[in-house]
N, C-alpha and C positions, 0 to 999 in steps of 0.2 A: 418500576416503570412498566408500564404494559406495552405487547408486541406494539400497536399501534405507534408508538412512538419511540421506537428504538429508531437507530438511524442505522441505514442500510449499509450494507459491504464497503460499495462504492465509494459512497460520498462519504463515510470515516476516512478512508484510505488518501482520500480528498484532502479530510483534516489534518491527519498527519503527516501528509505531505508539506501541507502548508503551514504546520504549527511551529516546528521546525523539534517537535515530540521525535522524530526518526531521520535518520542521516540518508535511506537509501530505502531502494524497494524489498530488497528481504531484511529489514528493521520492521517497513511496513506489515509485510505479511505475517513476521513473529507478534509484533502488536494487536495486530486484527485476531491471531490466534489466541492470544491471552485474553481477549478481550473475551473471550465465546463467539466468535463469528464462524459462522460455518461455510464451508466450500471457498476460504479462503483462495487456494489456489488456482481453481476452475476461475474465480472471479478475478484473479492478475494475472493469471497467465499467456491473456493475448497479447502479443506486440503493441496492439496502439496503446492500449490501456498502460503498460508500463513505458510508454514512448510519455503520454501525458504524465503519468506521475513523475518520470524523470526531471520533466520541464519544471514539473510542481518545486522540485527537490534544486533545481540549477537557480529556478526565479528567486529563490532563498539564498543564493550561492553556495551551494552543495554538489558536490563534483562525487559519482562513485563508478567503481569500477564495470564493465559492462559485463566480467565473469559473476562477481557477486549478487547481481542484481537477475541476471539473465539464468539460475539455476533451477531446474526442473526436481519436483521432489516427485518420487515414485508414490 
């Protein structure tokens, strides 16, 4: 597949929020990292962005914890 049509940070993280592929936001981030994505964490790591994937994650009925989710990697 060529750059042109890979799908972006974001909207993967979109996907498997909503695929029901990951239970919580760092499932997300370990995914997106497997996947080759880059700058994984600059790209979750603001609040609202994992405020929306949370919701992505509860619309599913997925409940996680705010320590897990909410952890900063150096």
């Amino acid at each position: 597949m060529s750059k042109d049509n890979e799908i972006g940070t974001i909207e993967r993280a979109f996907q498997l929020a909503r695929s029901g592929a990951c239970h919580s936001v760092a499932d997300i981030r370990t995914q997106l990292t497997a996947e080759g994505h880059d700058g994984v964490h600059g790209h979750l790591n603001g609040s609202t962005i994992q405020r929306q994937l949370k919701d992505a994650l509860a619309a599913r009925g997925l409940t996680s914890s705010a320590d897990e989710d909410d952890e900063i990697d150096a």
